[in-house]
N, C-alpha and C positions, 0 to 999 in steps of 0.2 A: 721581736724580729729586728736583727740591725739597721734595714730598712726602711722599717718603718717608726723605728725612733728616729733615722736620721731626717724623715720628713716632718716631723711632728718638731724635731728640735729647729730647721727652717723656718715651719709654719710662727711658731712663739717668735724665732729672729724677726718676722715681718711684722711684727703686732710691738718692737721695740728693745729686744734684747738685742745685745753687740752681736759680733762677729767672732767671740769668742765660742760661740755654741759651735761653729763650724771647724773650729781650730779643736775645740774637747772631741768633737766627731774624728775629728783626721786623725787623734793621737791614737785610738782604738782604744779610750780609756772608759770601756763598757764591757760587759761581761753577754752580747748579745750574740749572735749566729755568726760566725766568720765567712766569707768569701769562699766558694768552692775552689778546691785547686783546678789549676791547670788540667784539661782531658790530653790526654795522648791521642794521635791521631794519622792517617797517613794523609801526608800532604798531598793535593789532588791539582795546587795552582801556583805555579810560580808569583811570587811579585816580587814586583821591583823597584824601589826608591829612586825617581829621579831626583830627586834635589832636596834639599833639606836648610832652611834657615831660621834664625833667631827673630822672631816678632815681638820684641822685649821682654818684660817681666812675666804675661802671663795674668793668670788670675786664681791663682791656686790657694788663696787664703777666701776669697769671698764668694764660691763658687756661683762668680756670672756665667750666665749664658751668653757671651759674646761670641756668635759664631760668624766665621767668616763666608764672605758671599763672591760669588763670582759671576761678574760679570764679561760675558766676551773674552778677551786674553787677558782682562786683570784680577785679580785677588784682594779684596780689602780687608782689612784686621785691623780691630778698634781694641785699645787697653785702656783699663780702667784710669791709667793717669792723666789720660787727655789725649796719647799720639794714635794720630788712623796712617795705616797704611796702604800702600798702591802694592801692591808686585806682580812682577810679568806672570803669569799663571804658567808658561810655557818650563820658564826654567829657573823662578824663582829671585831674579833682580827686583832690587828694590827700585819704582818710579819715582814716589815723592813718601813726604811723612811731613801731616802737619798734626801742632802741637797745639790742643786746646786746652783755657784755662777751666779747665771742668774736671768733674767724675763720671767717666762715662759708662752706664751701667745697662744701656740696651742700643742696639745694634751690632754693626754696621746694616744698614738696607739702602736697598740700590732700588732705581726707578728713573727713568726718562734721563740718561747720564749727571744724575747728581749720587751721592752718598750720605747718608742720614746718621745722625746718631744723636742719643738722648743722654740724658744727666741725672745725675743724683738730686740736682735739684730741679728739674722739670724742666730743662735747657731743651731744645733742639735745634739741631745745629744741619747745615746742608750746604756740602761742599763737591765742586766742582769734582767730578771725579776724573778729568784730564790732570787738571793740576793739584788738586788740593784745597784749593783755595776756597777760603768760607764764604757764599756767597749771601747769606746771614742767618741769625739766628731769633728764635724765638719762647715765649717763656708760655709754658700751658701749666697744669696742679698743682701736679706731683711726681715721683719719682719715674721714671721708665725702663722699663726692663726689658721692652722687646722690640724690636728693629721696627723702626719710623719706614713709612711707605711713598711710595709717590706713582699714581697715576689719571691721566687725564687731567695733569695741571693741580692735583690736588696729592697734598701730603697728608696723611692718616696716621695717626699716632697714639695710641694704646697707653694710660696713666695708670700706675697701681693701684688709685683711687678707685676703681672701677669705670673711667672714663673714655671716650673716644674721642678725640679731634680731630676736627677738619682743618688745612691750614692750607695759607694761598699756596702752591708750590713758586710762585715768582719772589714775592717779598714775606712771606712766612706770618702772613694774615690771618686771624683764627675768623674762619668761614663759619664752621658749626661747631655744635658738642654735646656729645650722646652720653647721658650718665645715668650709670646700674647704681645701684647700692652694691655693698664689701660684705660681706658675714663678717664675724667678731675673729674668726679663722681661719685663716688662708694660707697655702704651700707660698713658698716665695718666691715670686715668677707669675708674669702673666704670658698668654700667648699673643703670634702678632696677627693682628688681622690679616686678611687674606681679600687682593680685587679681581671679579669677575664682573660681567656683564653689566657697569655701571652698577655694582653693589659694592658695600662693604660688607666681608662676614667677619663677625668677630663673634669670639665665645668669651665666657664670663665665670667668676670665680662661683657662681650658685646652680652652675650646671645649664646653663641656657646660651644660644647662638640666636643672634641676633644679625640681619640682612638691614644696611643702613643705604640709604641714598647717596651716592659720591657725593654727588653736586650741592645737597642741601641738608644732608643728615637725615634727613625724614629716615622712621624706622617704616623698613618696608614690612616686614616681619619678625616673631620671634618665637622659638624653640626649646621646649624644655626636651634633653637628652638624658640627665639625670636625675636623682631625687635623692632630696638628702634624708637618710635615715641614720638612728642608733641615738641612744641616751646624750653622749660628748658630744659637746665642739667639734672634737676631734674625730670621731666616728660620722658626723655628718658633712664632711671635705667632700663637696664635688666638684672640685674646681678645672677648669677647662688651661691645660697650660701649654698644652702641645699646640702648635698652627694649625691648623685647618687645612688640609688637602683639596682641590676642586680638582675634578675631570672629567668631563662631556657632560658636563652639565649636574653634576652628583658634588654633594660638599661631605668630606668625611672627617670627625671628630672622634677626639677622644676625653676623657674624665677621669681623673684620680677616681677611684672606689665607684666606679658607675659604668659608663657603656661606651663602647664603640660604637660610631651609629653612623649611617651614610641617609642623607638630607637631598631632598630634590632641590636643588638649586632657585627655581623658580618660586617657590611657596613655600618652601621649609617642612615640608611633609617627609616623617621617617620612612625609607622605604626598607632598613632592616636594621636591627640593632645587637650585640651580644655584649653580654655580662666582661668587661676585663677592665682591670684598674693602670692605668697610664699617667705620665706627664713628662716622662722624657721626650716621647715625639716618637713619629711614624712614617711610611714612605709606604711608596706604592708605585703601581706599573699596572699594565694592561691589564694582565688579570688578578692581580692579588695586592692586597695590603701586608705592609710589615711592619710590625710594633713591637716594643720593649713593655712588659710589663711592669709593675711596680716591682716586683720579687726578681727581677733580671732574666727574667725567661723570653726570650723570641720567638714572638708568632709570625705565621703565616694563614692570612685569609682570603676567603673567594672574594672577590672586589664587588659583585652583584648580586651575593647572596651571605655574606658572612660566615660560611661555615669554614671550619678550620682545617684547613691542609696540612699540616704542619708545626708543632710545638719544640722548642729548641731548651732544655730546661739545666742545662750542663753549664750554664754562667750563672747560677742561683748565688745571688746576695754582692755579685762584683760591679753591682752599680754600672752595669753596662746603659750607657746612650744610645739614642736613637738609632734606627738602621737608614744608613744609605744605600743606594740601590745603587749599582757600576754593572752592567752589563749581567753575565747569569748568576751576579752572587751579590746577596746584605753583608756590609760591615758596620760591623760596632766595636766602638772602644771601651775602655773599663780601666778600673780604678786605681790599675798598674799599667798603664801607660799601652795596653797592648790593644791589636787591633785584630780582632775574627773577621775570619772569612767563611760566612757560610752559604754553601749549596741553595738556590730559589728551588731547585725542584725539591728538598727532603730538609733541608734545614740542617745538615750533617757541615761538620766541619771541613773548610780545604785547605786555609791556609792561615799561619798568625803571625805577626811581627810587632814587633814591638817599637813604636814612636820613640819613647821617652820614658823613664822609670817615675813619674807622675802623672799623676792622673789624669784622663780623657773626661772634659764635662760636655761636652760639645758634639754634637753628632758631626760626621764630615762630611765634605761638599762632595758633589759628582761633577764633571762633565766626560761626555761618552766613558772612555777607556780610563781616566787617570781621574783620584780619589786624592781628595785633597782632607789631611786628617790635623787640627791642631791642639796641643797639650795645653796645657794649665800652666805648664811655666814658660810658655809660650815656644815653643818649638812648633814649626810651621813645616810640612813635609808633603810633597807628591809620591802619588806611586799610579803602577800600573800592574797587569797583569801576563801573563802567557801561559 
């Protein structure tokens, strides 16, 4: 399955092979499952692009997960070459652009008005998000792939090592540090922890979530969700790469080749779990969950009981990203630059447009009405609905 070579060819990239495994991936020089075509469908939702701009080069050779965050009226977007950006969220002006001497390979993350981003070489970097301005930086393991935190005066930072840090958020002081051990192979990507109620949740590349102390690291608890089985390396991937979701007190994960599972916040006790393989990421609302499976199919589940409402299986193999949630419909991108819109009540298609004729790695942001979606070769676009 195309699919699932192209995670397997990832997984060996993290363990030391270049970046050319990702470049033999893009050329389609594989004789495996092709992308479904396009469904036909009756359009059920207008949308509308309000704005559309250039966020530099992109990252369509090394598919980072640099997805952009919004904060309040700005937008930030972090490229691999060092520049993070401001833009008005409303209509898409650029505020500032500062230029760091790094590889920036996880973030942008936002908390307490700074902006976060990490490095190929274990950099983390925290800069004013008025101006830009780096208010300093800090060195922890190893590499980071997923958006640096900050709350309650404390910056959280997730290494590929398997590691968690604590850091001062004022002058970038490592307070604590929480460390897993790595299996011998890993999808390449970790997820970003997630803060609630004076916890850190973070999940781990061996199928476990783990509930850390902000203030001191102490592990308050930990959770196994999945369990690695099959003969391979390869076959025993339970790695946790998607974030973490919390809502009213419930933490919801997901696992490459293992389980959906929603966690009581307080103890980490599963209060239901189902069979579905993940690591693009997943979203959620009142009553339901929304996930991309490994095979690019889009589900829809009961948020407090796991059963499935809904299965969306007409993107099979087009590498569709996470779904965002914008008002009564999931969008997701895929691997020709287009964006679906489907129906929350049936999963049925409404509407599709297309960003950019390259590829969507990145699920897009929300706020209320307008869905902020960005490409790989870095095209940055709003839209809305009617």
């Amino acid at each position: 399955m195309r699919f699932l070579l192209f995670l397997s060819l990832l997984a060996l990239s993290a363990c030391g092979v270049t970046d050319s495994v990702t470049r033999f991936f893009s050329r389609g020089e594989d004789n495996a499952e092709p992308p479904a075509p396009l469904v036909e469908f009756q359009e059920r939702v207008k949308v509308i692009r309000l704005w559309s701009v250039s966020a530099g080069d992109g990252t369509d050779e090394h598919y980072l997960k640099l997805t952009p965050v919004i904060a309040g009226q700005r937008l930030f977007v972090a490229e691999l070459d060092g520049v993070v950006y401001a833009f008005d969220a409303s209509n898409g002006r650029k505020l500032w652009t500062t230029k760091l001497k790094a590889e920036i390979t996880g973030g942008p993350g936002f908390g307490e008005n700074v902006v976060l981003v990490g490095s190929k070489d274990g950099e983390v970097f925290s800069l004013s998000a008025e101006t830009g301005e780096v208010q300093w930086r800090a060195q922890v393991s190893s590499e980071i792939l997923s958006p640096p935190l900050r709350s309650g005066g404390v910056v959280v930072v997730r290494t590929n090592d398997g590691k968690v840090f604590g850091l001062s958020g004022v002058t970038g002081e490592r307070l604590w540090v929480y460390d897993r051990t790595v299996p011998a192979l890993t999808l390449r990507g970790t997820s970003a922890p997630a803060i609630a109620a004076g916890a850190v949740i973070a999940g781990f590349d061996v199928g476990r979530v783990a509930a850390l102390d902000l203030g001191t690291g102490r592990l308050l608890w930990e959770t196994s969700v999945a369990t690695a089985r099959g003969r391979s390396e390869l076959e025993r991937m339970v790695d946790i790469d998607s974030d973490p979701v919390i809502l009213d007190g419930v933490i919801y994960v997901t696992t490459y080749q293992g389980q959906l599972a929603a966690l009581q916040l307080e103890t980490g006790r599963i209060l239901w779990s189902r069979a579905v393989s993940s690591h693009t990421g997943f979203t959620a609302d009142d009553n339901h969950i929304y996930l991309t499976d490994a095979d690019s199919h889009v589900w829809a589940f009961d948020r407090y009981t796991g059963g499935v409402a809904w299965k969306n299986e007409k993107l099979h193999a087009r590498m569709a990203t996470g779904p965002a949630s914008v008002g009564d419909y999931v969008v997701v991108g895929d691997l020709q630059g287009y964006l679906h819109w489907l129906r929350k009540e049936d999963g049925e298609f409404a509407a599709r447009t297309q960003l950019t004729k390259k590829r969507i790695i990145v699920e897009p942001a929300t706020a209320g009405r307008v869905l902020y979606a960005y490409g790989s070769d870095g095209t940055l676009a709003a839209y809305t609905y009617r």
